[in-house]
N, C-alpha and C positions, 0 to 999 in steps of 0.2 A: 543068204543076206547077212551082211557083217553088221554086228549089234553095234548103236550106236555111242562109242563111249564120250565122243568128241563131238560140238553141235558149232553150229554158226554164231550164236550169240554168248560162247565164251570168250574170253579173255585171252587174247594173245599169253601174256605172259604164264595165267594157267595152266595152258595147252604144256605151253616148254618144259614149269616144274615137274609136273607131273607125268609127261611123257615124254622125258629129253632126247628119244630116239626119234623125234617127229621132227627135231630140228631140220633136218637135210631136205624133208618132203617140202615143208614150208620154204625153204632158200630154194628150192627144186621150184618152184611153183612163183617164186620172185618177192616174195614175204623178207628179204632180208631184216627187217627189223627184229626177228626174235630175243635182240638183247637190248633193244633201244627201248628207252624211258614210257616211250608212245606205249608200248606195248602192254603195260602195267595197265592203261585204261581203255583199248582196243581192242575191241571182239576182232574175230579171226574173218567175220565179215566187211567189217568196217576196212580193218586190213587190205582186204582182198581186193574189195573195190578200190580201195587208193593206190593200190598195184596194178589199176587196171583189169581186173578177172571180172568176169559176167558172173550169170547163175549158176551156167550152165558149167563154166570152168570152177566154180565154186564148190558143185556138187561133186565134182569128180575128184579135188585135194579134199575134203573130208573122207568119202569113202577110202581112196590114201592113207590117209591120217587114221583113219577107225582101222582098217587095214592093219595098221603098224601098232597101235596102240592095244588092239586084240592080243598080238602076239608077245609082247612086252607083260600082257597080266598074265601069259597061259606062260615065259619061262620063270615066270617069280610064284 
């Protein structure tokens, strides 16, 4: 199970600072906004749904996202 570093109810823009290798998964996933203004006060849910993404697709780019973000703490 991939620990969770990454939840639904952060902030888009958070996400980016902190784990700017997660950009590509979020543009992968139809999140283009990682640089847009929105993103400063949009959770990564809120996102998702205005992109369109169910639960079910929701659950599956975090696990992604935590995926990538795991590996990002373990080469630093």
């Amino acid at each position: 199970m991939v620990k969770k570093l990454i939840t639904k109810d952060m902030l888009l823009d958070d996400i980016v600072k902190k784990y700017p290798e997660t950009i590509m998964i979020l543009m992968g996933y139809g999140l283009h906004c990682v640089g847009c203004i929105v993103s400063e006060i949009e959770t990564i849910e809120q996102g998702a749904k205005i992109h369109g993404l169910d639960d079910k697709e929701i659950d599956f780019m975090l696990k992604d996202l935590n995926a990538i973000a795991l590996e990002s703490i373990k080469k630093n």
